[in-house]
C-alpha positions as CSV (number, residue, x, y, z in Angstrom):
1,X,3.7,174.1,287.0
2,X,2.2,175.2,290.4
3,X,2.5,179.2,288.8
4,X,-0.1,177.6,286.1
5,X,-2.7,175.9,287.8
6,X,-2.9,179.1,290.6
7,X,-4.8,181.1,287.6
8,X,-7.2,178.5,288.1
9,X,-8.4,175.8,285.8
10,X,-12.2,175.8,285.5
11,X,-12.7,179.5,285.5
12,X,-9.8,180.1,282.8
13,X,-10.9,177.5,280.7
14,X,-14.7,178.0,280.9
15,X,-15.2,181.8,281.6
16,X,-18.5,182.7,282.7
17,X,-19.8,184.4,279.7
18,X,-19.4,181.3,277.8
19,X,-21.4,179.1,280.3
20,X,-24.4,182.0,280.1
21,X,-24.1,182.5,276.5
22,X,-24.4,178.7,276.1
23,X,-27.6,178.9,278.9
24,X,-29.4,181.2,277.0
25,X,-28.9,179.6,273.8
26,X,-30.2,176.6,275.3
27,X,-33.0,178.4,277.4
28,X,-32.2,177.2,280.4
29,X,-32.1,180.5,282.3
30,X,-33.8,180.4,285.7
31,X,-37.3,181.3,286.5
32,X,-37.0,182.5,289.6
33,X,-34.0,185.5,290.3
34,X,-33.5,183.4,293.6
35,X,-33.8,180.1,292.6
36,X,-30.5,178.0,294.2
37,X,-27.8,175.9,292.0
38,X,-29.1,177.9,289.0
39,X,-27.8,176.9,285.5
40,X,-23.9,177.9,285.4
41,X,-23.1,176.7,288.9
42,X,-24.4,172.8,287.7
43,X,-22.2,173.7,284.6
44,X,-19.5,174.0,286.7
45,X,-20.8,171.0,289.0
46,X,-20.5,168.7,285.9
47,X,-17.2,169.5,285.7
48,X,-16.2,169.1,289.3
49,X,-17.8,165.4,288.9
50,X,-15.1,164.4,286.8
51,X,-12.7,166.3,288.9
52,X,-13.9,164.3,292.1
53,X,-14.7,161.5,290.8
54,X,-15.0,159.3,294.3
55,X,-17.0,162.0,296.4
56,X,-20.4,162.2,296.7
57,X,-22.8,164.7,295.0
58,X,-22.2,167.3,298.2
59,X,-18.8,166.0,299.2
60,X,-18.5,168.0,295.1
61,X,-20.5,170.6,295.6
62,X,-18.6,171.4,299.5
63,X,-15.1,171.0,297.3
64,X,-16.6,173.8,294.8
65,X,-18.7,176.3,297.0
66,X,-15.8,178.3,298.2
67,X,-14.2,179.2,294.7
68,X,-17.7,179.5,293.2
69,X,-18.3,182.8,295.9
70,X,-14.8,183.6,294.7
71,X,-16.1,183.6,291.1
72,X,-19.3,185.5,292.0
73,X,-20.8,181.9,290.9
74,X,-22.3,181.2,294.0
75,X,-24.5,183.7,297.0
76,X,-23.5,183.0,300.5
77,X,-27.3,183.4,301.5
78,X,-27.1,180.0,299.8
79,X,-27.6,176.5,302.1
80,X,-25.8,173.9,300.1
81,X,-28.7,171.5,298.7
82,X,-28.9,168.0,299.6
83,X,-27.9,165.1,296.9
84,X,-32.0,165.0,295.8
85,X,-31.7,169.1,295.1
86,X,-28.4,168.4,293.3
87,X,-30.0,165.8,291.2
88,X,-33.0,167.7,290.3
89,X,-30.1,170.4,289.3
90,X,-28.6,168.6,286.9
91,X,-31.9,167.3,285.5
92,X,-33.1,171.1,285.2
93,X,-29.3,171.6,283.2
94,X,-29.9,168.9,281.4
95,X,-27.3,167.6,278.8
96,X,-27.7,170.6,275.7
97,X,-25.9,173.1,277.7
98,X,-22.9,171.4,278.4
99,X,-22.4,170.0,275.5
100,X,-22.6,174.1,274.2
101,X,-19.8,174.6,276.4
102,X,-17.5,172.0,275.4
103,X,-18.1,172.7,271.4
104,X,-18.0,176.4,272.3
105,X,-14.6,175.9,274.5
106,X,-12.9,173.0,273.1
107,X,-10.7,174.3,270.7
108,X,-6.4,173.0,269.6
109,X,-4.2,174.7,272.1
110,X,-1.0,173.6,270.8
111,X,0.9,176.7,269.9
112,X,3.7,176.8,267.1
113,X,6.4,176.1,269.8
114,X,4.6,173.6,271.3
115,X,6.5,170.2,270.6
116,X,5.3,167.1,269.4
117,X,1.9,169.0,267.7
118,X,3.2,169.8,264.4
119,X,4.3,167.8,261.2
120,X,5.2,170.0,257.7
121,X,3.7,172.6,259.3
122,X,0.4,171.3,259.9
123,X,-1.1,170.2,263.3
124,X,-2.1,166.6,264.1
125,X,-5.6,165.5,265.2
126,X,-6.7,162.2,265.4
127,X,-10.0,160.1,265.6
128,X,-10.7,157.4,267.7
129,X,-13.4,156.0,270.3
130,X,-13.6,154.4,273.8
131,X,-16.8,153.0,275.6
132,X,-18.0,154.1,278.9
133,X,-20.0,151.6,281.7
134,X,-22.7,153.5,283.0
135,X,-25.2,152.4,285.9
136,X,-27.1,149.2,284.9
137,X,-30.9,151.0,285.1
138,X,-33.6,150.4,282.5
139,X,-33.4,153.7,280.8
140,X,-29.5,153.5,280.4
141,X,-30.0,149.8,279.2
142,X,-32.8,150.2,276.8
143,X,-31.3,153.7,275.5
144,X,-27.6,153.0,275.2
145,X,-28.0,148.8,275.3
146,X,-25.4,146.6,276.2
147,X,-22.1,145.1,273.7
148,X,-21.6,141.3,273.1
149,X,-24.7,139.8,271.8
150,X,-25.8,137.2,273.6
151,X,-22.9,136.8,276.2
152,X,-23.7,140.7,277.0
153,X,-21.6,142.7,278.8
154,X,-22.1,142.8,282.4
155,X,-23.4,147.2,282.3
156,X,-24.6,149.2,279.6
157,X,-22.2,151.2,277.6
158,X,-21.8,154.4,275.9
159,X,-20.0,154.9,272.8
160,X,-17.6,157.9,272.5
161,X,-15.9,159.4,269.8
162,X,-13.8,162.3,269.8
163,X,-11.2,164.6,267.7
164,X,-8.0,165.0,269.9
165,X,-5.6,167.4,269.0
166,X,-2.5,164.8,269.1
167,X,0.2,167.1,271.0
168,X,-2.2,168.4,273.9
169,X,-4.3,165.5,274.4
170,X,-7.1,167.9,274.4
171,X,-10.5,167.2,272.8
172,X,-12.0,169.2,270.2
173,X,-15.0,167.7,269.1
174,X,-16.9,164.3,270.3
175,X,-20.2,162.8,269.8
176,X,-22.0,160.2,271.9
177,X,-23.9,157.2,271.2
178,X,-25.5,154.0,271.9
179,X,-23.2,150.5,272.1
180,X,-25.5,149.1,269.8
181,X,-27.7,149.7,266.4
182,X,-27.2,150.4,263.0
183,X,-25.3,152.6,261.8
184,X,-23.8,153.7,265.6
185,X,-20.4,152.4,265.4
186,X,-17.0,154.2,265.3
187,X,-17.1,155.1,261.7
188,X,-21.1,156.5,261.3
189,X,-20.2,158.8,265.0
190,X,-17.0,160.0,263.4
191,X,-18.8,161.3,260.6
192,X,-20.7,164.1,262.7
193,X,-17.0,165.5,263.1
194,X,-15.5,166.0,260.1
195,X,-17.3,169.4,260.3
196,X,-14.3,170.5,262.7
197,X,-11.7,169.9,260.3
198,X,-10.3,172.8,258.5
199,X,-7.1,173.7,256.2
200,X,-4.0,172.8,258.2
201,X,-4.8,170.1,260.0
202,X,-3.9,166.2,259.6
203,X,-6.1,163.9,260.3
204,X,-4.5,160.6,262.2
205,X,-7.1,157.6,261.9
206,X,-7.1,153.7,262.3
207,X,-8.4,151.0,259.4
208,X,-11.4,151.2,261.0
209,X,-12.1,154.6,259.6
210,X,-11.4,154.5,256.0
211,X,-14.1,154.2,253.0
212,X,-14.6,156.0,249.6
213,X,-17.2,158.2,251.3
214,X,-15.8,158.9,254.0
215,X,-12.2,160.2,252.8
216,X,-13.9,162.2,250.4
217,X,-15.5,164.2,253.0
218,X,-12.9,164.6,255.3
219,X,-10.7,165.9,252.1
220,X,-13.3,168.3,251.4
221,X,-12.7,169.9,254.7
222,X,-9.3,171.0,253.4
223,X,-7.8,169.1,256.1
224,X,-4.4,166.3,255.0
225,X,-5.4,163.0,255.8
226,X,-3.1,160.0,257.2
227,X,-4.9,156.8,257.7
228,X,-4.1,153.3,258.0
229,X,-5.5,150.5,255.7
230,X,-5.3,146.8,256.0
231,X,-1.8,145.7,254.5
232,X,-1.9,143.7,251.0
233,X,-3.0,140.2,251.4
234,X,-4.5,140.5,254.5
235,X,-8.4,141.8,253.2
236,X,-6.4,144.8,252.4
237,X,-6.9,147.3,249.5
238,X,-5.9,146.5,246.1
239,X,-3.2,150.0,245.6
240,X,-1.8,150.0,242.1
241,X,1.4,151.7,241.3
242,X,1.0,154.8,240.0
243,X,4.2,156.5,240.1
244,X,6.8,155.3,242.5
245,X,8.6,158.1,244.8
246,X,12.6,158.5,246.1
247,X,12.0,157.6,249.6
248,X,10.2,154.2,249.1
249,X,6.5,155.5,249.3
250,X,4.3,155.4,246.2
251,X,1.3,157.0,244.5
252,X,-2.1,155.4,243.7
253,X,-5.5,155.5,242.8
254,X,-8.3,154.8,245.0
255,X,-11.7,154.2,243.8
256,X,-15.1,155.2,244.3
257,X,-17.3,152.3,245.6
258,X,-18.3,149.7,243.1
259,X,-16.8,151.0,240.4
260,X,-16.5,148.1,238.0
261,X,-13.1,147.1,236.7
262,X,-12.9,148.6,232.9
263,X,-13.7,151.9,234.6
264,X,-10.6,151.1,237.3
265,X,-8.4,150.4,234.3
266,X,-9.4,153.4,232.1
267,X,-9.2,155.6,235.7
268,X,-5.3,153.7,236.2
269,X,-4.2,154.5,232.5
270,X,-5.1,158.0,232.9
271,X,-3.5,158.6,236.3
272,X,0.2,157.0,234.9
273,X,0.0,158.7,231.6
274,X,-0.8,162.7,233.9
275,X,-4.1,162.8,232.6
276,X,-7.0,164.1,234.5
277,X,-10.2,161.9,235.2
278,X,-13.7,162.3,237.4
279,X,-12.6,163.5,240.7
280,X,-16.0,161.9,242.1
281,X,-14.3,158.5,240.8
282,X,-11.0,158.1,241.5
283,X,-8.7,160.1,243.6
284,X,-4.9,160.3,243.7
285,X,-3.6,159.4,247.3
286,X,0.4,158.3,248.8
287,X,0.7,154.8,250.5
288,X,3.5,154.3,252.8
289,X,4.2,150.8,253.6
290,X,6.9,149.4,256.8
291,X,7.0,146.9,259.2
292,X,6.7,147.2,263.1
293,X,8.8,144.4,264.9
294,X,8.5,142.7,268.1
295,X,4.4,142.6,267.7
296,X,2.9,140.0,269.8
297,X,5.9,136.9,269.8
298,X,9.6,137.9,269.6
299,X,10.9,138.7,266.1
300,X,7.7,138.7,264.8
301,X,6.1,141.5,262.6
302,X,3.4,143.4,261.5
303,X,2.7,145.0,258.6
304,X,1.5,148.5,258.4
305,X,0.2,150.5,255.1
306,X,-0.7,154.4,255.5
307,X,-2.5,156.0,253.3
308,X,-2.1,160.0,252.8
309,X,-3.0,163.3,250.8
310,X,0.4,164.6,251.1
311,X,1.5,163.6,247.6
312,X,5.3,165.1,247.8
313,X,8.0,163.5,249.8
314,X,10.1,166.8,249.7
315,X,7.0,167.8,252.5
316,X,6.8,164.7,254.6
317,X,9.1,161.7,253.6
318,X,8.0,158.5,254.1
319,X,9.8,158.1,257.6
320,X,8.6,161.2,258.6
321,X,5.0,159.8,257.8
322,X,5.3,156.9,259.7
323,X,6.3,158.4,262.9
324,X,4.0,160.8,262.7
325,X,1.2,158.1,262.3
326,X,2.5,156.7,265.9
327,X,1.1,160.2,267.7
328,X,-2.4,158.7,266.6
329,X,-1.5,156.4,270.2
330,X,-1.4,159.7,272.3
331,X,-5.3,159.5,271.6
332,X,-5.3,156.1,273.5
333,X,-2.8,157.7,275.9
334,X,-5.8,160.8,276.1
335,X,-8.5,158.2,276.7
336,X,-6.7,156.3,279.6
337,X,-6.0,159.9,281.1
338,X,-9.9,160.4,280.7
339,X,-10.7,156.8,281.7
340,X,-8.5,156.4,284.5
341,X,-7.0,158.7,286.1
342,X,-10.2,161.3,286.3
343,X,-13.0,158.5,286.3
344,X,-10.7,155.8,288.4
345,X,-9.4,152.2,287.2
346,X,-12.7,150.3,286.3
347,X,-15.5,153.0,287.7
348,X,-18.7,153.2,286.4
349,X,-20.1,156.9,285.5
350,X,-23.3,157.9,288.0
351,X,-26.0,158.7,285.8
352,X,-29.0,156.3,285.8
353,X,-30.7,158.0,282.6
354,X,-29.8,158.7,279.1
355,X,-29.5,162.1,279.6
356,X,-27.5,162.6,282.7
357,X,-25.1,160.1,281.0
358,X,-24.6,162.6,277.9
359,X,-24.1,165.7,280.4
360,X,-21.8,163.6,283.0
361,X,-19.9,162.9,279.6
362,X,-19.2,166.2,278.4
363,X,-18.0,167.0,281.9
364,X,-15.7,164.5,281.7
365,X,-14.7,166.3,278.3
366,X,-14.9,169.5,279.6
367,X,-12.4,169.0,282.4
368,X,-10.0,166.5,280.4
369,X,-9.6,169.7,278.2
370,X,-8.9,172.1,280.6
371,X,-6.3,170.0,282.3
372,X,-4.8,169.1,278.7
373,X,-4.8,173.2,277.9
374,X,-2.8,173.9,281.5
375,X,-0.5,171.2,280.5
376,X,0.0,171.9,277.2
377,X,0.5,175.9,277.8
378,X,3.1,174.8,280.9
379,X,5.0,172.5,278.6
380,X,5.3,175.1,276.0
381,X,6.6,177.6,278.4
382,X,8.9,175.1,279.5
383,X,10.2,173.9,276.6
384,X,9.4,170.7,276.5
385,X,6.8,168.5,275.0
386,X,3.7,168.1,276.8
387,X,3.9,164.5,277.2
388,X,6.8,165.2,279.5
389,X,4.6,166.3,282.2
390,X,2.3,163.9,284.4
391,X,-1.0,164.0,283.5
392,X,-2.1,162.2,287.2
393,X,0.2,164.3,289.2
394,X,-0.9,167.2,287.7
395,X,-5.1,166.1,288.5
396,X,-3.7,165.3,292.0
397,X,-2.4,169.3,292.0
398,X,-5.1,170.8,290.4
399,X,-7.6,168.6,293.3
400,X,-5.8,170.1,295.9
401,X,-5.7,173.6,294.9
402,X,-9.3,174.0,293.6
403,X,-10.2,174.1,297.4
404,X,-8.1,176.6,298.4
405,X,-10.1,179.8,297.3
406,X,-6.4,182.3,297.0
407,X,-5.4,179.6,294.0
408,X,-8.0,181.2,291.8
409,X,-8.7,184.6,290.1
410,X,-10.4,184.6,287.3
């Protein structure tokens, strides 16, 4: 694992012409040639926040200086800034440029021997969100606001929600958003990243995710959806039979919103006699249904019911599907890595304005992809799937070496 991290994880997996192509995309080049902490150091910085997550602005920047001259990141006719230079840094960076890096960076890194990332040849993503606490200041409050109503929560959050690649726990795409206001929750953020879906893919999501619209756009991407609805007689979806499969799974019709019910039955008829009907009406899809034991009391159940675009069991049997639906938890797994083990057990994020939250975020990002990648790349050297190998006792490694400047050569 040690070989791994001695390439060095920030240079290798942010390269220095993709933090300057993303700076001059974003304009942020410096005005003056010797202006200090210019644009991709405080890239870099962003990162390291995440990294160090209990230091102090400089206790970051000392851990970074000295692989940042290595780099040719950093002049030694430098002073290191104070914390107000640093902050005036990041507020010069702003949030566009990082977020350039991460969608210019965070890419799947599972390769076809990796284990765990694949299922009838495709490779599992999932969707999901997490909240963030941030600083309890006026901007943050009044820009991202605060969840529970009237019994509000004791900080303002920040909604995120990101694509994972399942096997790597890396992210691949995320959007952030206020706690609060119509048409900001899970579903409305997840729509801005259906974009990064493409042929080969399948899509892992929750029953918060589904509607009509929505799995009509994400099918349009190419991508093989397998999402979970509510099971029957609990506000579920009413799933006719349409054809009944060998390995207990069945096909049926799902319907565009408010369509009445002489269209649903004319739409039905036609789907059990082959016939074809309005795409933009009804589409075919597989439901999978099982039961998960030992939820909540002993002996007791719960009901699950997938839904999915692989139509033939000779490509995915039903078994096959449901397991592969339980990779959608290595997102949670992903999020706790962010959550914990970078940001620390219950630690608010630093930034006390809207836009130093967004940046701080997609550092966070950044970084939780670049360890994911060295993981992921290790394990599949190795062998072995990825989840095999500590994500905390690899963050502890990768703390320790980034200070020590013969670790890195990029």
């Amino acid at each position: 694992m040690t070989d791994w991290i001695s390439v060095g994880v920030l240079a290798a997996s942010v390269p220095r012409d993709v933090v300057d192509e993303a700076v001059m995309v974003c304009d942020r080049q410096p005005r003056r040639s010797d202006g200090k902490l210019p644009a991709h150091v405080m890239v870099y910085f962003a990162m390291a926040l995440a990294l160090f997550a209990e230091d102090d602005y400089e206790g970051v920047l000392a851990r970074l200086a000295e692989p940042l001259m290595q780099w040719g990141c950093w002049d030694r006719s430098w002073s290191m800034p104070g914390s107000a230079g640093i902050t005036q840094a990041r507020q010069r960076l702003g949030s566009d440029v990082v977020r350039e890096v991460f969608e210019r960076v965070a890419r799947p890194v599972c390769e076809q021997l990796t284990r765990g990332a694949w299922l009838a040849g495709r490779r599992l993503v999932s969707i999901d969100g997490f909240e963030c606490d941030l600083p309890d200041s006026p901007a943050n409050g009044e820009y991202f606001g605060y969840a529970g109503g009237a019994g509000r929560s004791a900080f303002p959050k920040a909604r995120v929600v990101s694509l994972v690649e399942s096997g790597s726990h890396a992210p691949i795409g995320a959007t952030i958003g206020p706690i609060v206001g119509k048409g900001l929750g899970e579903q409305s953020l997840a729509r801005n990243l259906f974009g990064l879906l493409e042929p080969g893919m399948l899509l892992l999501a929750d029953r918060n995710f589904h509607s009509w619209p929505d799995w009509l756009a994400a099918t349009a991407t190419g991508a093989d959806l397998l999402w979970r609805v509510g099971a029957s007689g609990r506000g579920g979806m009413a799933l006719p039979v349409v054809a009944a499969l060998a390995d207990g799974s069945y096909l049926t019709v799902l319907y565009a919103s408010r369509t009445r019910q002489p269209e649903r039955d004319r739409i039905l008829a036609a789907a059990r006699a082959g016939h074809d009907f309005d795409q933009q009406r009804a589409r075919i899809a597989r439901v999978v249904e099982y039961e998960v034991t030992n939820r909540g009391e002993p002996d007791q159940t719960e009901p699950i019911r997938l839904l999915s675009t692989i139509l033939d069991p000779v490509q995915a049997p039903a078994h096959t599907l449901a397991a592969a639906y339980h990779e959608r938890w290595e997102h949670e797994t992903g999020n706790g890595q962010l959550k914990t083990h970078l940001r620390g057990p219950g630690r608010i994020l630093r930034s006390r304005s809207p836009d130093m939250v967004i940046q701080e975020i997609y550092g966070y990002l950044l970084t939780h992809h670049a360890i994911s990648a060295l993981i992921c790349r290790a394990a599949t050297e190795a062998d072995i799937d990825p989840d095999q190998v500590k994500f905390l006792r690899t963050v502890r490694i990768v703390r320790r070496r980034i200070t020590d400047p013969a670790a890195f050569s990029p």
